[in-house]
N, C-alpha and C positions, 0 to 999 in steps of 0.2 A: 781517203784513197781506198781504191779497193781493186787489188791482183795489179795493182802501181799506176792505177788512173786518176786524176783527181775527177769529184763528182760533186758537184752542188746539191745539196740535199733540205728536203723541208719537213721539219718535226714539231711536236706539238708538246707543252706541259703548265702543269696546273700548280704544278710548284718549286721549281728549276731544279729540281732534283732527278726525277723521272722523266723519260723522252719516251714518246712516241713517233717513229718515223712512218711518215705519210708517203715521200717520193722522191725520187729523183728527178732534178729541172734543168741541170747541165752534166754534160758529159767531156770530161778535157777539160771542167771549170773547178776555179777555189776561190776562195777570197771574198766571199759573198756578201750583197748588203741589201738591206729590205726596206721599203719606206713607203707609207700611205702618201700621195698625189694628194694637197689641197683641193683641188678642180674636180678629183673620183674618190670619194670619202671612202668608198665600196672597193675599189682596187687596189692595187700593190704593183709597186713599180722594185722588181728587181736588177741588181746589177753584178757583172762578179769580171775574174779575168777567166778570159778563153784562150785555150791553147788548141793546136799549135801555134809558130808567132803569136805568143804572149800580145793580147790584145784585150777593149774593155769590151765588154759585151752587154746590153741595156734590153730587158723584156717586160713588158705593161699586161698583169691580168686583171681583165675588168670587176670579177669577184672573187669574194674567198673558196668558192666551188670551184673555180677555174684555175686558180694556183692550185688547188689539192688535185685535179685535174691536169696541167702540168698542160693547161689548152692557152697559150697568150696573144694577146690581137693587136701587139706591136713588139716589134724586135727592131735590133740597130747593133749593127757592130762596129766600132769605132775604128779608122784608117790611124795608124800612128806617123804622131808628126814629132814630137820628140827624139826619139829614137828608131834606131834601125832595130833592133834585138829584140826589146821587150819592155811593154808599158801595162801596167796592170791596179791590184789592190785597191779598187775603186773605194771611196764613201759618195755618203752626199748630205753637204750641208742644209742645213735647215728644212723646212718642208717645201717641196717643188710642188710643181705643176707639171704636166704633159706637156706642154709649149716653153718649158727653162726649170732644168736640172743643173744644179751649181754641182760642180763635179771634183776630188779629187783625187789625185792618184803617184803613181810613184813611175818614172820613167829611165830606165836603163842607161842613163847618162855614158858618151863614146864608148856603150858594152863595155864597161868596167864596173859601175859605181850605181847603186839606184839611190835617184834624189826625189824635191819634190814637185808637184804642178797641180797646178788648180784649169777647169774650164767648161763650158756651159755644153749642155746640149739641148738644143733648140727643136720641139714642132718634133723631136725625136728621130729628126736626121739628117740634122747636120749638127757640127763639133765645133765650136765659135770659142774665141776669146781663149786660146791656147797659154798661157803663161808659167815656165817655169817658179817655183816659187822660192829663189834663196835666202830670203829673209826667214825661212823654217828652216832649213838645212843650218844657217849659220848658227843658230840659238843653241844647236844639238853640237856643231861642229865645234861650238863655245866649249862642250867636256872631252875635246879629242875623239870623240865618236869617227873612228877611220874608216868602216865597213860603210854597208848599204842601211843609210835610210831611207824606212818602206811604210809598211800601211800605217793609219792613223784613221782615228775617228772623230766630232767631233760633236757638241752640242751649243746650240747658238745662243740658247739666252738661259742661264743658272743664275738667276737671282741679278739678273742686269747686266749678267758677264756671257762672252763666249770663252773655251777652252774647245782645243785640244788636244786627246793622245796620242802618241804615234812613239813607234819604235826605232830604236836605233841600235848597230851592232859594232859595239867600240873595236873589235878587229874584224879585217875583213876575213870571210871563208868561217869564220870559228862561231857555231852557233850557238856555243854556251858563252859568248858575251851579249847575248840581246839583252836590251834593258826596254824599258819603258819611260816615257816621258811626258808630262802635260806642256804645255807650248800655248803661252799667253798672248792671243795675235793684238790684246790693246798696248801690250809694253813690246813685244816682241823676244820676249825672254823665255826662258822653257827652263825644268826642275826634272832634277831627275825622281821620279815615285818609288817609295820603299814599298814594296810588297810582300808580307809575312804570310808564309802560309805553313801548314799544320808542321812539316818535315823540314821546311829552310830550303826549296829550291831556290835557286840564284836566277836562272835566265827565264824574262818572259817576253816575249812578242804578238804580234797581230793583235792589236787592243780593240775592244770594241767599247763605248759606254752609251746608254739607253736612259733618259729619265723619263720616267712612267709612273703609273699608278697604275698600283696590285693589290687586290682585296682592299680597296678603299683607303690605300697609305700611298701615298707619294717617292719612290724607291730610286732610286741611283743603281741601274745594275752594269755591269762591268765581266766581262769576258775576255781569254788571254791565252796564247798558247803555249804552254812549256816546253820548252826542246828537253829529249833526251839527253843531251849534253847540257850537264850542272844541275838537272831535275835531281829531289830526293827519290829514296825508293818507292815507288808507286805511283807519284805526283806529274811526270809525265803526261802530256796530253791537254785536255781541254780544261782550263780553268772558269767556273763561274760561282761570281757572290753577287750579294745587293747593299745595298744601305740603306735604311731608314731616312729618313730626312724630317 
């Protein structure tokens, strides 16, 4: 946020420590997610939610000059069919292609409650295969989670498994109950994740997780945001570690 706009923003680092920000790529946008296109090994296909009417929004740059550029040679803004209010918090599973992006996101269920939904976006303009998704919701709704569950992220193959995270907030309105959860789609069951960090904050949300290789190691990294409500002193804001593997 910046003077209370949210902004899609792209930064750079060589050791998840230090950032270097390059640019701004949405204006009215949060919730961002990034993914190399199978079909354009060269390109990046971003997506994020846009406001106003909370809506998803999908932009294709052909290369890495052209994202630092902030120049993109497809754009698509998604019509909501779930909801009337607000659908957003995109990811996307597995590696796409330009012609089918497996798509998920969180839909503002009767403007009360955000649940969840999975659906494809095709050829990059049109929105196919819509489906609420309550066999995620239930697994969370399994711990009394009463609030809104919203973003999630996921990774499709860890050693022959998919997982995964997504957030959930055990009372509604109260941003220091957000928790985190991994969400097993082979059993359909979901854990709630202990996350330790330096001072004992309590609330995390917006999970992202990433398996890559960095400097020649195989890494699990993992990002998370702490609400000011239940954050220790300091620890507020944007969470990021890695793991070895």
């Amino acid at each position: 946020y910046v003077n209370n706009v949210p902004r899609v923003n792209l930064a750079v680092s060589d050791d998840l420590l230090n950032w270097t920000w390059l640019r701004e790529l949405a204006y009215y946008g949060s919730q961002p997610t990034i993914v190399v296109p199978a079909d354009q090994p060269q390109g990046y296909i971003v997506a994020w939610e846009q406001e106003p009417s909370n809506h998803l929004r999908f932009s294709f740059y052909l290369t890495w000059s052209d994202l630092q550029a902030g120049t993109s040679k497809l754009n698509y803004s998604v019509p909501r069919t779930l909801s009337r209010c607000a659908e957003g918090t995109p990811n996307i599973y597995g590696q796409p292609t330009l012609n089918n992006i497996d798509v998920g996101f969180h839909f503002y269920d009767n403007c009360i409650v955000d649940r969840q939904a999975r659906a494809t976006l095709k050829n990059f303009n049109l929105w196919v295969q819509i489906k609420k998704q309550p066999n995620v919701d239930n697994a969370l709704l399994h711990y009394s989670v009463q609030g809104n569950i919203g973003d999630r992220d996921a990774i499709s193959n860890f050693n022959g498994y998919a997982f995964t995270t997504i957030e959930g907030q055990y009372t509604p309105k109260d941003f220091g109950t957000w928790r985190t959860f991994i969400f097993d789609p082979q059993t359909g069951n979901a854990d709630q994740v202990t996350i330790v960090t330096d001072k004992g904050s309590q609330a995390f949300a917006n999970p992202t997780i990433t398996l890559t290789t960095w400097k020649g190691e195989r890494i699990l990294i993992v990002t998370l945001f702490i609400p000011s409500e239940q954050s220790a002193p300091g620890e507020a804001g944007e969470l990021i570690y890695y793991h070895k593997l």
